[in-house]
ZAMARGU-4260 file (C-alpha; in steps of 0.2 Angstrom, whole numbers, plus 5000, padded with zeros to 4 digits):
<rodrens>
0) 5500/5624/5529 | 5500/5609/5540 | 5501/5591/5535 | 5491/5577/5543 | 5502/5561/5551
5) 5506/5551/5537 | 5500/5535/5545 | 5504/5520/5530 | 5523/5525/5531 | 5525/5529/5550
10) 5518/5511/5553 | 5529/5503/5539 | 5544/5511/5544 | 5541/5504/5561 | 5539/5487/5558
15) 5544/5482/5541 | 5564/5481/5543 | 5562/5468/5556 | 5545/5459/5550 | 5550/5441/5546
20) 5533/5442/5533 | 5527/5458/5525 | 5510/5459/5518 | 5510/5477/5521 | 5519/5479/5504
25) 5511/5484/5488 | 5524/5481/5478 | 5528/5465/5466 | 5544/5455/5468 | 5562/5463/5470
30) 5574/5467/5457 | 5592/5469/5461 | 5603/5485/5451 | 5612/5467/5443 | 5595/5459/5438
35) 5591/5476/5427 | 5607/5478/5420 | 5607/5459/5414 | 5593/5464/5404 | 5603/5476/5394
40) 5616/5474/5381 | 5634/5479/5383 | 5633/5496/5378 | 5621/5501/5388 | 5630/5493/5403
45) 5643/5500/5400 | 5637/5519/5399 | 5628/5515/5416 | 5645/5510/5423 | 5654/5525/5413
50) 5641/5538/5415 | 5643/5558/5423 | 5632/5560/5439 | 5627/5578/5435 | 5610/5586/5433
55) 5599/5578/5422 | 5585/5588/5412 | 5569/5594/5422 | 5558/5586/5408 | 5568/5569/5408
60) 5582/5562/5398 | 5577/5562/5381 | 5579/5542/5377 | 5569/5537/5394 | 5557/5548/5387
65) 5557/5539/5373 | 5553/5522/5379 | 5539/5530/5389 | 5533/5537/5373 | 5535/5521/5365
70) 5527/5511/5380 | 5513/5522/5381 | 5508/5526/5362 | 5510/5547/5363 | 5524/5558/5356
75) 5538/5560/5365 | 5534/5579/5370 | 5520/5573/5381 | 5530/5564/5393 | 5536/5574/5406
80) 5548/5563/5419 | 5544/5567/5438 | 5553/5559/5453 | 5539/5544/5457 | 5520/5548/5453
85) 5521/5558/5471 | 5529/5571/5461 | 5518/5570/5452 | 5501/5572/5461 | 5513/5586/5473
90) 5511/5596/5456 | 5492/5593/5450 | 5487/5597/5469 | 5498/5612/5469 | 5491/5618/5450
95) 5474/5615/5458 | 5477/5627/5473 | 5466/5640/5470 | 5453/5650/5480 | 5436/5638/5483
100) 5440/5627/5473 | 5438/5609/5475 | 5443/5590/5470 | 5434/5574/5468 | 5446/5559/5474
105) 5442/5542/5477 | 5438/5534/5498 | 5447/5525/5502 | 5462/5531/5494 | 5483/5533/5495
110) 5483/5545/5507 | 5493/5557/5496 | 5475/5559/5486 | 5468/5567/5501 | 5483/5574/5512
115) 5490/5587/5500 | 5472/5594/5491 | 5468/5598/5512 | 5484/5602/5516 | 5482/5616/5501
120) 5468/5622/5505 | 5456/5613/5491 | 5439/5607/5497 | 5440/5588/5495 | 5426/5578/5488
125) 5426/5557/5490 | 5419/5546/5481 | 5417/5530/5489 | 5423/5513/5483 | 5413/5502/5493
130) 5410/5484/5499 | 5393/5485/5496 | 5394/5486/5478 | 5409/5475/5477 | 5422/5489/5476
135) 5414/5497/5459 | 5421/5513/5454 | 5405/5520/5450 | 5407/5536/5438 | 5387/5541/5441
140) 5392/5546/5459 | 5409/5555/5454 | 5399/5565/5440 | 5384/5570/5456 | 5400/5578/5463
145) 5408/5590/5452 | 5400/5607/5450 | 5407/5623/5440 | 5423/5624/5454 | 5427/5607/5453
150) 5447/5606/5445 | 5451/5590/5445 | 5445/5573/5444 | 5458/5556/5451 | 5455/5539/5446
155) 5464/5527/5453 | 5466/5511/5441 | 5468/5498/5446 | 5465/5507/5462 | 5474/5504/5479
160) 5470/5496/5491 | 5454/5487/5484 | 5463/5482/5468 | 5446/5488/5459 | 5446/5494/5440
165) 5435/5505/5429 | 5430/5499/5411 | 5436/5508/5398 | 5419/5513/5392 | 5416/5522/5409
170) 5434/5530/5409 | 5427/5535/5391 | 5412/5544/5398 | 5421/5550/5412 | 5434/5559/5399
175) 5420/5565/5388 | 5410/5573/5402 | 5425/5581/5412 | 5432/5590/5395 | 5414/5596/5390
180) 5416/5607/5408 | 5435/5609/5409 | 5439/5597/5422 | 5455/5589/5423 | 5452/5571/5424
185) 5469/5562/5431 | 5470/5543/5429 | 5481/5536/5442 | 5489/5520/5433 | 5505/5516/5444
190) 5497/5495/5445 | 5492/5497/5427 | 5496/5483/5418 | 5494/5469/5431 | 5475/5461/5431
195) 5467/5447/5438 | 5450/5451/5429 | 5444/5463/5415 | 5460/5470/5403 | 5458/5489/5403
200) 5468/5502/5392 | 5478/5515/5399 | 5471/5535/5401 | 5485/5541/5389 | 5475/5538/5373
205) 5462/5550/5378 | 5467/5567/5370 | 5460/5578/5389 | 5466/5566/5400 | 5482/5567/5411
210) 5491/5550/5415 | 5503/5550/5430 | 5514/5532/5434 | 5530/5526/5440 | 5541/5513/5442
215) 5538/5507/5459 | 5520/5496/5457 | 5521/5487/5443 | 5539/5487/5436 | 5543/5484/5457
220) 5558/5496/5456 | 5552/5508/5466 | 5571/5513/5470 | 5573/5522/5457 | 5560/5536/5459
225) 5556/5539/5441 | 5539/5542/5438 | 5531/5551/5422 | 5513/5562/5419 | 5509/5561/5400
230) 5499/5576/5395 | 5494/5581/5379 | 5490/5598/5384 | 5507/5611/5379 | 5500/5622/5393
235) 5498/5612/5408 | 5516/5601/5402 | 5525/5619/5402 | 5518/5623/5420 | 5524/5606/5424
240) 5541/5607/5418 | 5541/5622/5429 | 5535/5615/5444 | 5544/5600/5443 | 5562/5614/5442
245) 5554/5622/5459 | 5552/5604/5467 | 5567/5592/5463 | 5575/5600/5446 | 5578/5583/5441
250) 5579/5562/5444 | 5595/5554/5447 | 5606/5550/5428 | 5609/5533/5438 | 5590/5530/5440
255) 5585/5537/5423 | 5597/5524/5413 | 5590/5509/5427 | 5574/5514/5421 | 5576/5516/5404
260) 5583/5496/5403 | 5566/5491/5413 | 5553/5500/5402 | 5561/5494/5387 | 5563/5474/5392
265) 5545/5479/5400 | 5541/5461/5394 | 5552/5453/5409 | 5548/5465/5420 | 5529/5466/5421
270) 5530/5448/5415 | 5539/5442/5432 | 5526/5455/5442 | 5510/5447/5433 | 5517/5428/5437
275) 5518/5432/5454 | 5503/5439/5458 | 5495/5428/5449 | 5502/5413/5458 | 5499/5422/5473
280) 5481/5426/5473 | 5476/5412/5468 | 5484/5404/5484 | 5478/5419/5494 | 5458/5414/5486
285) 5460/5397/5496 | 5467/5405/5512 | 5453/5416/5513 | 5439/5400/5508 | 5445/5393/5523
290) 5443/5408/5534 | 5426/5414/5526 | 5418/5414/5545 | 5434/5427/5550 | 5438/5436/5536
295) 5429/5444/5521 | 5434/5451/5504 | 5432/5454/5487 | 5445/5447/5476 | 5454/5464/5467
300) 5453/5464/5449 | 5471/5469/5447 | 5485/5478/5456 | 5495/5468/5470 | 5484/5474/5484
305) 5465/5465/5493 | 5457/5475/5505 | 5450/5462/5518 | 5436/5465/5531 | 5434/5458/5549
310) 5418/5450/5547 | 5405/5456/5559 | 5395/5448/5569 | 5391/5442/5589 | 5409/5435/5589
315) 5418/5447/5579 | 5409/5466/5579 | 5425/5474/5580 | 5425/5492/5566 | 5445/5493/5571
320) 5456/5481/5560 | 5471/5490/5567 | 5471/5477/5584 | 5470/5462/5572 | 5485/5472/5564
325) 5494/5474/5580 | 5492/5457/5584 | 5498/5450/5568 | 5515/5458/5570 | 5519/5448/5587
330) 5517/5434/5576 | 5528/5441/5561 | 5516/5446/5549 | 5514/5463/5544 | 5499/5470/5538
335) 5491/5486/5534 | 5480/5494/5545 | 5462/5500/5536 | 5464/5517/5545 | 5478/5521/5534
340) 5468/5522/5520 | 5452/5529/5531 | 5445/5512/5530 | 5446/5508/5550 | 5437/5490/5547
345) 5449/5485/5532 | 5465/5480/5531 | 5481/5478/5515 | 5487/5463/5511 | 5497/5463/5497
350) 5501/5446/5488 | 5516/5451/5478 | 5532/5457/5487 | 5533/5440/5497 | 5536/5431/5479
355) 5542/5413/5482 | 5539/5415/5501 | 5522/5420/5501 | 5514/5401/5503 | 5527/5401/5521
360) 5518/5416/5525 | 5499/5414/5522 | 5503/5400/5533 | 5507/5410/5546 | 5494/5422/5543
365) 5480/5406/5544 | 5488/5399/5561 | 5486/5418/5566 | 5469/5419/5562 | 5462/5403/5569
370) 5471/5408/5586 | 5463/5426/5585 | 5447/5418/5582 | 5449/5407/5595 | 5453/5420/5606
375) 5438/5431/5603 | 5427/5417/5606 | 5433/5417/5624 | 5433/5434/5626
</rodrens>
C-alpha cells in the first residue's frame, strides 16, 4: 500500500507558521478554548474544567450526539462521532476496498478523495468541476460514470476549492438514482452551512444517503477533531462503529464537551463564520475587478475558499500557478498552489481565516500582482 505525497499539507506546514498572510487557509475565523466556553453556562464549564480524561465511547458521547442529532434533524442513533470528516472518509474508502471495484469523486478534489480509494486499490473515477461551465457539479456526467461496480458516490457541498454547490433537486436525483442501483452516495458537507449564493439543505434528510462533516470548516474549530457521518443504514453505522474502534477507538472527552457547546450555540458560531466571509468576499470581488487582465475566477457559491486562474494569454500562458505561488510567499502571502488539488493552472485563496486582517492582506496580494504582471511583461 503506498500513499502518494500529500502535497496541500507539506507546503502549508512549510510556510504557514511564519507567513505574515495566509490565504492558504480554508478555514473561517479563530476561536480561542475561552471564546467556547463563554458561550456555555456555568455548569457546563464547570464539568469541562472537572471532567475524567479517560476513553470516551467509539460511537461518541451521547449528548454531543445529541446536539448533532438536533442540529441535523435524524435520530440520535444515526450519528456516529469520528475524529474529523478524514475519519470518516478513512472508513467509507476502506468499506469500499473490494476487488474491481470503483469510486466516482469529484476533480479537482481534497486530496484525501482521491489519495486513499488508489492508495486501496479502488479504481477512481473523476468527474470534473470545471471553469468552462462555471464550476457546475453536473450530475448528468457523474451518472455516465457509474456502472454495476461502482460503490460509492462523493459529493462535495459546498465543494473545495471551487466553493461550487449542487441544488437540492439534483442532490435529489442523484439520491434517487444511486439507491435504485445500490450506490452509496456520500455528501461531503464540512462548509455546509456558509453560502454566498443558492441556500441548499443538508444530505441527512435523504433516507440512502450518508452525510459526513466536522468541526473544522464551518464551525472553524478544527482543533478539536470531532467530526460525525450520519447514516440511516443500521448495517453500514454497525461497520462503522467497528472501524472507527480499529482506527482511533475514540475523540478526546476534552474535545467532545468543546464541541458539544459550539454545535449547540451554532447560531454564534456559524454566524461569526458567515459575517466574515461575507465581508470578505465581497472585498475579495473588487480586488479581483481590478486585476481581471491577471487574474480570473468565478465567485464560489459558498464555503470559504475561490479557485483563481492565471489568465492566459501572450503575456501570461503560464498552466503552473505554483511559481505565482512561490513568488507570493517572498512577499508574505500565502497561497495554495492548484497542483495540490490537481488543478496546476489554479490556485486557493480562501477569504475567511485572515477575518479582520484580510483587507491589510488583499492589499498585499494586489501590490503582488501588479509587480508580477509587471514583471512578465519584461520577460
Amino acid at each position: 500500500m503506498q500513499l502518494k505525497p500529500f502535497l496541500l499539507d507539506a507546503w502549508l506546514d512549510h510556510y504557514e507558521h511564519d507567513i505574515e498572510f495566509n490565504l492558504a487557509a480554508s478555514t473561517g475565523p479563530t476561536w480561542t478554548v475561552n471564546d467556547i466556553l463563554a458561550l456555555a453556562d456555568d455548569e457546563t464549564r464547570h464539568r469541562f474544567l472537572n471532567h475524567n480524561l479517560v476513553y470516551s465511547r467509539p460511537a461518541g458521547a451521547n449528548s454531543l450526539r445529541e446536539a448533532i442529532a438536533e442540529m441535523q434533524r435524524v435520530p440520535v442513533e444515526a450519528v456516529q462521532i469520528v475524529t474529523g470528516a478524514s475519519e470518516a472518509l478513512v472508513a467509507l474508502m476502506w468499506l469500499a476496498a473490494e476487488p474491481g471495484a470503483n469510486v466516482i469523486i469529484p476533480l479537482p478534489g481534497f486530496t484525501t478523495f482521491s489519495a486513499l480509494p488508489e492508495s486501496l486499490g479502488l479504481e477512481t473515477r473523476c468527474y470534473r468541476v470545471r471553469r468552462e461551465n462555471g464550476f457546475r457539479i453536473d450530475p448528468d456526467e457523474i451518472k455516465r460514470l457509474a456502472d454495476s461496480k461502482t460503490k460509492l458516490i462523493l459529493i462535495n457541498s459546498p465543494h473545495n476549492p471551487t466553493g461550487a454547490t449542487i441544488g437540492d433537486d439534483e442532490m435529489e436525483a442523484l439520491h434517487d438514482f444511486t439507491a435504485d442501483r445500490g450506490i452509496q452516495l456520500v455528501s461531503d458537507e464540512v462548509y455546509h452551512p456558509i453560502y454566498h449564493g443558492r441556500q441548499t439543505k443538508s444530505a441527512a434528510r435523504l433516507p440512502h444517503a450518508t452525510v459526513i462533516s466536522d468541526l473544522s470548516k464551518a464551525f472553524s474549530i478544527a482543533g478539536v477533531r470531532t467530526g460525525w457521518m450520519i447514516e440511516h443504514d443500521a448495517q453500514r453505522r454497525q461497520q462503522y462503529w467497528t472501524a472507527r474502534a480499529y482506527f482511533s477507538i475514540s475523540n478526546t472527552t476534552t474535545g467532545e464537551i468543546l464541541s458539544e457547546i459550539a454545535i449547540r450555540k451554532r447560531e454564534a458560531v456559524l454566524g461569526k463564520t458567515q459575517e466574515v466571509a461575507t465581508r470578505n468576499l465581497k472585498l475579495l470581488e473588487r480586488l479581483m475587478a481590478d486585476h481581471r487582465d491577471v487574474l480570473g475566477w468565478i465567485p464560489p457559491q459558498g464555503g470559504m475558499t475561490a479557485f483563481p486562474w492565471l489568465v492566459s494569454g501572450e503575456l501570461l500562458s503560464l498552466e503552473n500557478a505554483r511559481p505565482f505561488c512561490q513568488a507570493a510567499t517572498e512577499c508574505g502571502i500565502l497561497l495554495a498552489p492548484g497542483d495540490c488539488f490537481d488543478a496546476p493552472s489554479h490556485f486557493r485563496l480562501g477569504f475567511a481565516a485572515a477575518g479582520d486582517n484580510f483587507s491589510k492582506a488583499l492589499d498585499r496580494f494586489g501590490a503582488f500582482v501588479k509587480s508580477w504582471s509587471a514583471r512578465m511583461v519584461t520577460v
